[in-house]
N, CA, C and O atoms as a GROMACS GRO file, in nm:
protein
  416
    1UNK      N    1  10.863  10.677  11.295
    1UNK     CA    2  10.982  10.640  11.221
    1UNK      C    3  10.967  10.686  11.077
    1UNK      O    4  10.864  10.655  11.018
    2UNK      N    5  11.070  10.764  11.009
    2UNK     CA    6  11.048  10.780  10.916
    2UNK      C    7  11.130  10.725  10.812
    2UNK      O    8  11.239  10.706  10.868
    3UNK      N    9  11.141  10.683  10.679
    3UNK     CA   10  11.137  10.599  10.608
    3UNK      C   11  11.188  10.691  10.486
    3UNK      O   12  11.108  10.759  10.423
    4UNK      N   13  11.358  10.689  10.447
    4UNK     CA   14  11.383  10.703  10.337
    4UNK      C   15  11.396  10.652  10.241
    4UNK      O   16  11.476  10.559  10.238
    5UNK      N   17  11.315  10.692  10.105
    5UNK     CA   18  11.378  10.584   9.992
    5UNK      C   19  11.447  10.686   9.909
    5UNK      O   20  11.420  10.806   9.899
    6UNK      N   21  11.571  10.595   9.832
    6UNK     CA   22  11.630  10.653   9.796
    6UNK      C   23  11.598  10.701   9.641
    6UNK      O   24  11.484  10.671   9.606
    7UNK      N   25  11.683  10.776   9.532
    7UNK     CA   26  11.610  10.802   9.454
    7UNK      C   27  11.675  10.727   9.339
    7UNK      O   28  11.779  10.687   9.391
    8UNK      N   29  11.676  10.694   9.244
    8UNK     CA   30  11.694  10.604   9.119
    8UNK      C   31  11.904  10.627   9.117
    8UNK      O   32  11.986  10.539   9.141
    9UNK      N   33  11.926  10.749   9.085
    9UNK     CA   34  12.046  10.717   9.110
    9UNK      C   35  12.122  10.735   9.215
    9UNK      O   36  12.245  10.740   9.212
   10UNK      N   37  12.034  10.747   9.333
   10UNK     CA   38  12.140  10.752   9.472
   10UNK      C   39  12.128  10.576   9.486
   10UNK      O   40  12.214  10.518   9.552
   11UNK      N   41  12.032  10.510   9.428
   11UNK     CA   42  12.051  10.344   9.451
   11UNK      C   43  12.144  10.310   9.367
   11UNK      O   44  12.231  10.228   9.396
   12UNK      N   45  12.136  10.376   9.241
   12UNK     CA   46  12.252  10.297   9.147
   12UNK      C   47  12.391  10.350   9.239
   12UNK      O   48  12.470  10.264   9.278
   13UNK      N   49  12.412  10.474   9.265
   13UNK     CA   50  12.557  10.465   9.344
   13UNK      C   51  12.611  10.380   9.458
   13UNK      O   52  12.717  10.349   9.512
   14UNK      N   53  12.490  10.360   9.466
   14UNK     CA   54  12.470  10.243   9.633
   14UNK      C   55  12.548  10.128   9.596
   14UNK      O   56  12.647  10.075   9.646
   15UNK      N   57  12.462  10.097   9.474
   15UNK     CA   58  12.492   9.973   9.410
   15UNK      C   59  12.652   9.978   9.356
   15UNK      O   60  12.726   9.886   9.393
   16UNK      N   61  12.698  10.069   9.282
   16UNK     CA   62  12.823  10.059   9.241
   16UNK      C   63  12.932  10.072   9.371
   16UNK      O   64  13.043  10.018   9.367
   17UNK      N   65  12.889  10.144   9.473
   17UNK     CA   66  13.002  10.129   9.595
   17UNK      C   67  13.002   9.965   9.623
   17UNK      O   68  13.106   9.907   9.589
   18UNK      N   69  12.908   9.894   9.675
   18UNK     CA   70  12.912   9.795   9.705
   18UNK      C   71  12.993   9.699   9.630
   18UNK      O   72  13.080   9.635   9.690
   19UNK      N   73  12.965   9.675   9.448
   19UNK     CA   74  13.025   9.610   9.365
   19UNK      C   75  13.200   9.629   9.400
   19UNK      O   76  13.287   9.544   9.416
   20UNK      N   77  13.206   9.788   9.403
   20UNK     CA   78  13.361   9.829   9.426
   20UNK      C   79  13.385   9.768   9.545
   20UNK      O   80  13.447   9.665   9.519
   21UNK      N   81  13.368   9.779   9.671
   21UNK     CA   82  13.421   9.718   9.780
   21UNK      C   83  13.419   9.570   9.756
   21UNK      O   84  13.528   9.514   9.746
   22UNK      N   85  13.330   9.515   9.748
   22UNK     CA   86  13.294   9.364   9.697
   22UNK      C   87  13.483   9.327   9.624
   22UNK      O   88  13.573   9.263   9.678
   23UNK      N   89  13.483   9.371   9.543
   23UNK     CA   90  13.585   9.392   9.449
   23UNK      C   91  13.684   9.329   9.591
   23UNK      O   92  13.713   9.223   9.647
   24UNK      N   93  13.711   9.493   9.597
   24UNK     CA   94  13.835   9.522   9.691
   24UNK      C   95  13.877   9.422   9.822
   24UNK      O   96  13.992   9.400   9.860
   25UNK      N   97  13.781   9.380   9.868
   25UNK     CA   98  13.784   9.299   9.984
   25UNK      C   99  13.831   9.146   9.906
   25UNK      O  100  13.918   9.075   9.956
   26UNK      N  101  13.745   9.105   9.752
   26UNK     CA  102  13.793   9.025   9.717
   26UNK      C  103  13.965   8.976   9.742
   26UNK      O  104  14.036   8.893   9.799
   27UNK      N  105  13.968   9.125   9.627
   27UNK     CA  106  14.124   9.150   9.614
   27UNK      C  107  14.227   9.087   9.758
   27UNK      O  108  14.337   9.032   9.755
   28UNK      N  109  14.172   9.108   9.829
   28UNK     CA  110  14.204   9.136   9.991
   28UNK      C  111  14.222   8.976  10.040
   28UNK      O  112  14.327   8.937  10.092
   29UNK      N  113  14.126   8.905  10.019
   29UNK     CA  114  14.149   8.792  10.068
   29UNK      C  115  14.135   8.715   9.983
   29UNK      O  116  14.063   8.616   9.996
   30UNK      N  117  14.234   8.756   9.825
   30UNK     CA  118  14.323   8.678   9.765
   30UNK      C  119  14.238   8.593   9.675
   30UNK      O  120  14.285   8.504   9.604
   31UNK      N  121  14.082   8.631   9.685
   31UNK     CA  122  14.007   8.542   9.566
   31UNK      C  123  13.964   8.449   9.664
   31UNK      O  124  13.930   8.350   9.600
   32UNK      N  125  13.948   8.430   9.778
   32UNK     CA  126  13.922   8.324   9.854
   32UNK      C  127  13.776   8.340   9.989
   32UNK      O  128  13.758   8.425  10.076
   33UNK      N  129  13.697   8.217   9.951
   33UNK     CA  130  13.595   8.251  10.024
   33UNK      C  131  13.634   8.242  10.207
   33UNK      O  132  13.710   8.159  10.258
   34UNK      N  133  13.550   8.364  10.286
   34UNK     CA  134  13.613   8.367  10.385
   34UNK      C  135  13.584   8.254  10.476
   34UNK      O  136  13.653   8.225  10.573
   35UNK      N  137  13.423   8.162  10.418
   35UNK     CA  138  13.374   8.062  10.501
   35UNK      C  139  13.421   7.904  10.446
   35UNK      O  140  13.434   7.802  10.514
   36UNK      N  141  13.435   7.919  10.344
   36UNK     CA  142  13.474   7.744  10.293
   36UNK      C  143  13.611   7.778  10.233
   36UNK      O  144  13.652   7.677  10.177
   37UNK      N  145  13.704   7.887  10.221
   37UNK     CA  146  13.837   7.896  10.186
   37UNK      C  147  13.887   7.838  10.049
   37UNK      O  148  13.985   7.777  10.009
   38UNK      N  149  13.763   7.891   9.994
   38UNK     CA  150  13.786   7.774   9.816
   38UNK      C  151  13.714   7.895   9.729
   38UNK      O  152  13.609   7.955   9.754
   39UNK      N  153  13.817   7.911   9.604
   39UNK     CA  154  13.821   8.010   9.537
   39UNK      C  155  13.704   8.078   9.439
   39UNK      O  156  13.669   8.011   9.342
   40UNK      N  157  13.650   8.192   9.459
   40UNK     CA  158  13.501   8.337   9.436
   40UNK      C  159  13.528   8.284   9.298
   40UNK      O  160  13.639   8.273   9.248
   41UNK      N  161  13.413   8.252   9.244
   41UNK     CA  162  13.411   8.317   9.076
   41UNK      C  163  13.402   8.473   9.045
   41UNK      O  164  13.316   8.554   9.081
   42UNK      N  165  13.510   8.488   8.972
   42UNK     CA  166  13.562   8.636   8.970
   42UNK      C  167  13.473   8.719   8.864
   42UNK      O  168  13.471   8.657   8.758
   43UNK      N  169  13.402   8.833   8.859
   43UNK     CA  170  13.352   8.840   8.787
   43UNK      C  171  13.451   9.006   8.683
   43UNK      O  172  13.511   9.082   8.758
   44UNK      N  173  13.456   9.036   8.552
   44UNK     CA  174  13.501   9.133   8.492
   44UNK      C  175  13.417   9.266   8.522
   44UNK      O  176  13.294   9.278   8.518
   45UNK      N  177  13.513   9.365   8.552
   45UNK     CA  178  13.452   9.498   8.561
   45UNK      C  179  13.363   9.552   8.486
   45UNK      O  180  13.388   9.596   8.373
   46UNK      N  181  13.226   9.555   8.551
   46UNK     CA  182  13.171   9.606   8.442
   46UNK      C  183  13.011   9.501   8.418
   46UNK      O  184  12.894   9.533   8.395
   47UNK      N  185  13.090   9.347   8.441
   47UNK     CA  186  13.001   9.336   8.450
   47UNK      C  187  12.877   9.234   8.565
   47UNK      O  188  12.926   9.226   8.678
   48UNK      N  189  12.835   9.212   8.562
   48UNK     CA  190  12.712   9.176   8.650
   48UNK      C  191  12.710   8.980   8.658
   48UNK      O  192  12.703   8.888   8.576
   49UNK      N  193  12.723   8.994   8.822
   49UNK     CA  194  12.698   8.862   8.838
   49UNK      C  195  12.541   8.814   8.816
   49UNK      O  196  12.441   8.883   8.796
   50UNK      N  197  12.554   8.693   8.825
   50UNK     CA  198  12.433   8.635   8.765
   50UNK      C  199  12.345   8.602   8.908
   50UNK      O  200  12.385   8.511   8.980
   51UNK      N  201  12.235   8.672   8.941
   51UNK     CA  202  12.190   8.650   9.094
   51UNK      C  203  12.132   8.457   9.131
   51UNK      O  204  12.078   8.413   9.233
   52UNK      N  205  12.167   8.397   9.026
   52UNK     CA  206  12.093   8.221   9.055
   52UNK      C  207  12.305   8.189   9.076
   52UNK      O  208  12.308   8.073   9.117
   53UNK      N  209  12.410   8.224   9.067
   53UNK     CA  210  12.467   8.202   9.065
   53UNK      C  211  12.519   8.144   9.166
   53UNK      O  212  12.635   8.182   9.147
   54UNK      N  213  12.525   8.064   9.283
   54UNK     CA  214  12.583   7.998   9.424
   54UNK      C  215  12.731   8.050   9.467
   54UNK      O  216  12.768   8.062   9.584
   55UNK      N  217  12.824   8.083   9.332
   55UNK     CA  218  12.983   8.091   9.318
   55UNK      C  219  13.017   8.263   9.351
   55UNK      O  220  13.121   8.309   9.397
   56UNK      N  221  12.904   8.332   9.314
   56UNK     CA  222  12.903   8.482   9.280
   56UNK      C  223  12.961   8.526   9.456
   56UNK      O  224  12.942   8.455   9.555
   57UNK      N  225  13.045   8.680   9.456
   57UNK     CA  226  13.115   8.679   9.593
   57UNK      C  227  13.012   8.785   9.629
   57UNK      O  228  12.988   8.881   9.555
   58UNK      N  229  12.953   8.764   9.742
   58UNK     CA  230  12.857   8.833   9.813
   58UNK      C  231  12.919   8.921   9.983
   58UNK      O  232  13.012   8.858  10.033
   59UNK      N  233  12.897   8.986  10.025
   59UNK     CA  234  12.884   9.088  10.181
   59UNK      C  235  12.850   9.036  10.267
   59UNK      O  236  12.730   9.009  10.262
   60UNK      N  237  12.936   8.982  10.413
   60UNK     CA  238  12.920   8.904  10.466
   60UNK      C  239  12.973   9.025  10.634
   60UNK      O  240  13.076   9.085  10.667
   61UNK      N  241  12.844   9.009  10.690
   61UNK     CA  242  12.908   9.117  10.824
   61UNK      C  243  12.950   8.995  10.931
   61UNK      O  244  12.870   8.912  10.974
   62UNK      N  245  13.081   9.000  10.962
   62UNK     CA  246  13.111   8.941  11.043
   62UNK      C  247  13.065   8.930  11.226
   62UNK      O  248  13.072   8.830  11.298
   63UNK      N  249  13.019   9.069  11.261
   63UNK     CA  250  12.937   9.070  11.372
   63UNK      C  251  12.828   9.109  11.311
   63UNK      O  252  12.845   9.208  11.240
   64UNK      N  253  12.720   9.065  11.312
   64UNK     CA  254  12.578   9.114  11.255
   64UNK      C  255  12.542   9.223  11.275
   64UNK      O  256  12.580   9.246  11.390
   65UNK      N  257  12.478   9.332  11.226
   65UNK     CA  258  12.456   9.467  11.252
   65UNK      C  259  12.300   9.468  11.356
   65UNK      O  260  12.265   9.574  11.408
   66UNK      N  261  12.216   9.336  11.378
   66UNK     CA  262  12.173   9.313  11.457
   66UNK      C  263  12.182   9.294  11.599
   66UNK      O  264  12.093   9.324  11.678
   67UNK      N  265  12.376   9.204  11.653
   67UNK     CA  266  12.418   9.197  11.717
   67UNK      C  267  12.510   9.300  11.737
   67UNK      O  268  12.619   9.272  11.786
   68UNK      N  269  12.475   9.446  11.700
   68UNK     CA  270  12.580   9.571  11.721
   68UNK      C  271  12.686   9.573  11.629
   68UNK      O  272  12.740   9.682  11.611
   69UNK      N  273  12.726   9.478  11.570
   69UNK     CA  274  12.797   9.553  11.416
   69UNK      C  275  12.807   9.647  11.357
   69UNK      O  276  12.715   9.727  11.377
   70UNK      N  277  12.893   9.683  11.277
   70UNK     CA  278  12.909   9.830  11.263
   70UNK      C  279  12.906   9.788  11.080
   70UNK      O  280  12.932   9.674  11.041
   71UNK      N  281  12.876   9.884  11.000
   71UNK     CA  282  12.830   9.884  10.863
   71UNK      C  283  12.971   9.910  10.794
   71UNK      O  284  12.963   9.966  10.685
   72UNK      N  285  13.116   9.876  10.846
   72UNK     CA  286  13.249   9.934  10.776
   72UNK      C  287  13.313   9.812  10.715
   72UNK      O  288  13.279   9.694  10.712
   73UNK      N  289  13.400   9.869  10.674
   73UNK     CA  290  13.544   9.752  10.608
   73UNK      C  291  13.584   9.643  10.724
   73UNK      O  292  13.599   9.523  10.700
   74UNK      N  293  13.600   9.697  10.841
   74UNK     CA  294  13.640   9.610  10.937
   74UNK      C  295  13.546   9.509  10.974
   74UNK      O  296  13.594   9.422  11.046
   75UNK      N  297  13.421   9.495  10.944
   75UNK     CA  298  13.363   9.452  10.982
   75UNK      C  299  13.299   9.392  10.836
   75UNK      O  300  13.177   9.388  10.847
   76UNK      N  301  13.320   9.369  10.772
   76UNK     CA  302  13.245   9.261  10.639
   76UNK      C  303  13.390   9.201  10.597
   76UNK      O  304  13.504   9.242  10.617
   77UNK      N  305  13.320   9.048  10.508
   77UNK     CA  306  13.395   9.012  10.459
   77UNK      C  307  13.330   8.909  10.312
   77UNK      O  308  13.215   8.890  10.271
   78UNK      N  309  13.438   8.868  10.273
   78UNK     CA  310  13.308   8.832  10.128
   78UNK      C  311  13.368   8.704  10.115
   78UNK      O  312  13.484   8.665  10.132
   79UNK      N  313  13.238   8.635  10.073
   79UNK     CA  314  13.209   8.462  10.104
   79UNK      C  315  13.065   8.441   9.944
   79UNK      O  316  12.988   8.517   9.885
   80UNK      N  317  13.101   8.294   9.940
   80UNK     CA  318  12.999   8.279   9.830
   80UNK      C  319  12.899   8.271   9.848
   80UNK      O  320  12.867   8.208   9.948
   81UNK      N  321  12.803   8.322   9.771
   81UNK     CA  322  12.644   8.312   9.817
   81UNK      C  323  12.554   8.216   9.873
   81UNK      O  324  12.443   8.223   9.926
   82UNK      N  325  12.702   8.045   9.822
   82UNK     CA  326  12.596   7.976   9.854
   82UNK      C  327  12.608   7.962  10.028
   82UNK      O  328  12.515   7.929  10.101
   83UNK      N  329  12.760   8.000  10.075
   83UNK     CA  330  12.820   7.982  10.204
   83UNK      C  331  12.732   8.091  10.277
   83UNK      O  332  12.673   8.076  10.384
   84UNK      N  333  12.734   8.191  10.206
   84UNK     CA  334  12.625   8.334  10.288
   84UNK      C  335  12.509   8.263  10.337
   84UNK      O  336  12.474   8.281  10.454
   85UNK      N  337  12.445   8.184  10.259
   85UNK     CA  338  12.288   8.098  10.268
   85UNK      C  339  12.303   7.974  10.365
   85UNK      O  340  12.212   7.915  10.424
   86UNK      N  341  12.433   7.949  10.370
   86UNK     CA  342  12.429   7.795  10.479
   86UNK      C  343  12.469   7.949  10.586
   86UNK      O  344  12.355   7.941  10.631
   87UNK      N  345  12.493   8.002  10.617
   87UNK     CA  346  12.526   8.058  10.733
   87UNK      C  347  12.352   8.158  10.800
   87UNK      O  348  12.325   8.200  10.913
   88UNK      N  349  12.295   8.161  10.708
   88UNK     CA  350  12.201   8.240  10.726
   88UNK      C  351  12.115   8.099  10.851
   88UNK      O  352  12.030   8.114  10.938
   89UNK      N  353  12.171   8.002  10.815
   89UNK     CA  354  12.054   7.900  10.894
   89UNK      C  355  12.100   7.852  11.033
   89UNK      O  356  12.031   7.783  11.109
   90UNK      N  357  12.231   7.898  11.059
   90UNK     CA  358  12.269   7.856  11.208
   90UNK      C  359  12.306   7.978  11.245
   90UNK      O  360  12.347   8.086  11.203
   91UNK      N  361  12.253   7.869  11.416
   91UNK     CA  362  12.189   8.039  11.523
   91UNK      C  363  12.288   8.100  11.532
   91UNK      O  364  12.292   8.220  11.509
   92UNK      N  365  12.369   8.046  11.558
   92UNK     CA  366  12.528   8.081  11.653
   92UNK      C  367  12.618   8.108  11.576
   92UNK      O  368  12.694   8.020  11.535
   93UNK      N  369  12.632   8.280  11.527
   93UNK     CA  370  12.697   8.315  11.416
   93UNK      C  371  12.852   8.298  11.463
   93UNK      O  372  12.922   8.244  11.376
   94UNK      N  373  12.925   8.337  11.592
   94UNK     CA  374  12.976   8.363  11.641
   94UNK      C  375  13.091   8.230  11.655
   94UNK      O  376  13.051   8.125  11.705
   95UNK      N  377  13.226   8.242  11.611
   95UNK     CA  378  13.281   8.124  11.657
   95UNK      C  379  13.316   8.022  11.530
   95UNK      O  380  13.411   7.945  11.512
   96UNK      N  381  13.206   8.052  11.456
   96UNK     CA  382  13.154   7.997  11.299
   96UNK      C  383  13.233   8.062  11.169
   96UNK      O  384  13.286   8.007  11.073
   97UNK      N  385  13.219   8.196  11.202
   97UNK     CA  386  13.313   8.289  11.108
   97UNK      C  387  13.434   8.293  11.137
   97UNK      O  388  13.511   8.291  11.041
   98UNK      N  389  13.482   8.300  11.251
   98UNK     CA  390  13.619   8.361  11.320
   98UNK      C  391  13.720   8.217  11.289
   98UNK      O  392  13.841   8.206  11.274
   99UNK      N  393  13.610   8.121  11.288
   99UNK     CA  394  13.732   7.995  11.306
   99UNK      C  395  13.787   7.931  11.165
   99UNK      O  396  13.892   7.868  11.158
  100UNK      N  397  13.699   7.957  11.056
  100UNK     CA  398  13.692   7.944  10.924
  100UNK      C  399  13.776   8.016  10.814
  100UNK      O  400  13.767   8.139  10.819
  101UNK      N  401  13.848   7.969  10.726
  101UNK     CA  402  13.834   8.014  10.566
  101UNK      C  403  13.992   8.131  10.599
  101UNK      O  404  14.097   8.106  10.657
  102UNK      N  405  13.936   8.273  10.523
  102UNK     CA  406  14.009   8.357  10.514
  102UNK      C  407  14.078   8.399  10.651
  102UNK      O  408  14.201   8.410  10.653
  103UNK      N  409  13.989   8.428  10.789
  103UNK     CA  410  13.958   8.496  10.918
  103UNK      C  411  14.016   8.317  11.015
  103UNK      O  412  13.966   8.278  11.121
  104UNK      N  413  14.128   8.242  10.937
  104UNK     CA  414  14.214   8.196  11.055
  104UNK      C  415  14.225   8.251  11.130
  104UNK      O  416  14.294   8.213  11.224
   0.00000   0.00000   0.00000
């Protein structure tokens, strides 16, 4: 298996797509987290959420890319970090997302 790392600014572009979609998906579901349905602290272009932050809007794959998920738009959605972290602890992702928040 071989093992790419990327190079200083192919991560920073990494990083700025993500922020942009992050954004956009926000935009998308209206400022609203997709798991507890109670409103992202929004952050200004430009600049940088605070990573101890619980409120900050984080990337949320709705089928896990473990469970065959696919890495696109259709398939993420953005939820607060602290909701990302209660979800990280129950097994049964499935049923959990779909019935919740934004994804009535």
């Amino acid at each position: 298996m071989i093992v790419v790392i990327p190079t200083a600014r192919q991560a920073a572009k990494i990083r700025r797509e993500a922020r942009k979609m992050t954004r956009q998906i926000t935009k998308e579901q209206k400022g609203l987290c997709a798991f507890c349905n109670d409103p992202m602290k929004v952050y200004l272009i430009g600049t940088v959420a605070k990573y101890q932050d619980p409120l900050r809007p984080t990337i949320e794959h709705i089928k896990p890319i473990s469970k065959g998920g696919l890495n696109n738009r259709k398939n993420v959605c953005v939820m607060h970090y602290k909701c990302n972290q209660h979800l990280s602890i129950i097994e049964d992702f499935d049923g959990v997302r779909f019935g919740m928040g934004a994804y009535q």
